[in-house]
N, C-alpha and C positions, 0 to 999 in steps of 0.2 A: 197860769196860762191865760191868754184873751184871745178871745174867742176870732173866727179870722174874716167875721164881718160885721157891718155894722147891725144894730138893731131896731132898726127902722123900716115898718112895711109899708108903704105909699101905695095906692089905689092898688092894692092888691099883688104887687108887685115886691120881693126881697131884694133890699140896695144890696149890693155885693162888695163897696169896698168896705177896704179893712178902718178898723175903731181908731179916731184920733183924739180921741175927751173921753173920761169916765163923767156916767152921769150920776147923782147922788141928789138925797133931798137932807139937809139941816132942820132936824126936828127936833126942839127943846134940847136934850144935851144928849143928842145921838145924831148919828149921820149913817143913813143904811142905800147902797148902788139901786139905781132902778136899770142899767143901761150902760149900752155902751154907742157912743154915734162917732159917723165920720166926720169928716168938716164941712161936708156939705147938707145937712141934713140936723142942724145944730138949732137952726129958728123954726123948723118943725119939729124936733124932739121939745122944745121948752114951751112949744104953744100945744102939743099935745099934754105934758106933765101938768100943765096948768090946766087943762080942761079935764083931767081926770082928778087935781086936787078939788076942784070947784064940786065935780060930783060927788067928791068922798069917798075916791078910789084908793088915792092914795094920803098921807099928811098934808097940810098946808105949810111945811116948814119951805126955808129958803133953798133953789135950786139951784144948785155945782156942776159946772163944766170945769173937770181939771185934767190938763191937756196929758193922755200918755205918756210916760219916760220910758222907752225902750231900754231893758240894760242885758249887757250879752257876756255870761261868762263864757270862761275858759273850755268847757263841753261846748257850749253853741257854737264857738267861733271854732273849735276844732273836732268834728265830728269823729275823730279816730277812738276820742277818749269815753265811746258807747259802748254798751255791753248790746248783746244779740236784744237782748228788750228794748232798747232804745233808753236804758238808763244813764245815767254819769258816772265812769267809773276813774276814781284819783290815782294817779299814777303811784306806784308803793317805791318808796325810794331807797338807797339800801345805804 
């Protein structure tokens, strides 16, 4: 699941749209998420990332914007097939 806004706080303030890039940093032979931002808010998440690699916040590895792929199964697109939890329940076929 992602989360249903971005992660971006600007002067104090929480942007509210939903995440269009996962952010990640490429460090030696790993790559670990810091974020998630909208589209709007993409050249202030990389100039933040970069001012907190500079302090040694986070790695100096290379910074990844890779755009979301929404993918929708068969429960999402047909809500019927929920159990009272709001689980996925497969239909038993006989």
């Amino acid at each position: 699941m992602v989360p249903e806004r971005c992660s971006i706080m600007n002067k104090g303030r929480i942007c509210t749209l939903p995440p269009s890039h996962i952010v990640s940093i490429l460090s030696k032979n790993e790559e670990y998420m810091i974020g998630l931002v909208c589209s709007d808010h993409i050249l202030l998440m990389k100039s933040k990332t970069v001012s907190m690699q500079k302090s040694g916040k986070i790695d100096n590895g290379r910074i990844k914007f890779q755009k979301i792929k929404p993918v929708m199964t068969d429960c999402l697109l047909n809500q019927n097939n929920m159990d009272h939890s709001g689980n996925c329940v497969q239909e038993q076929k006989s």
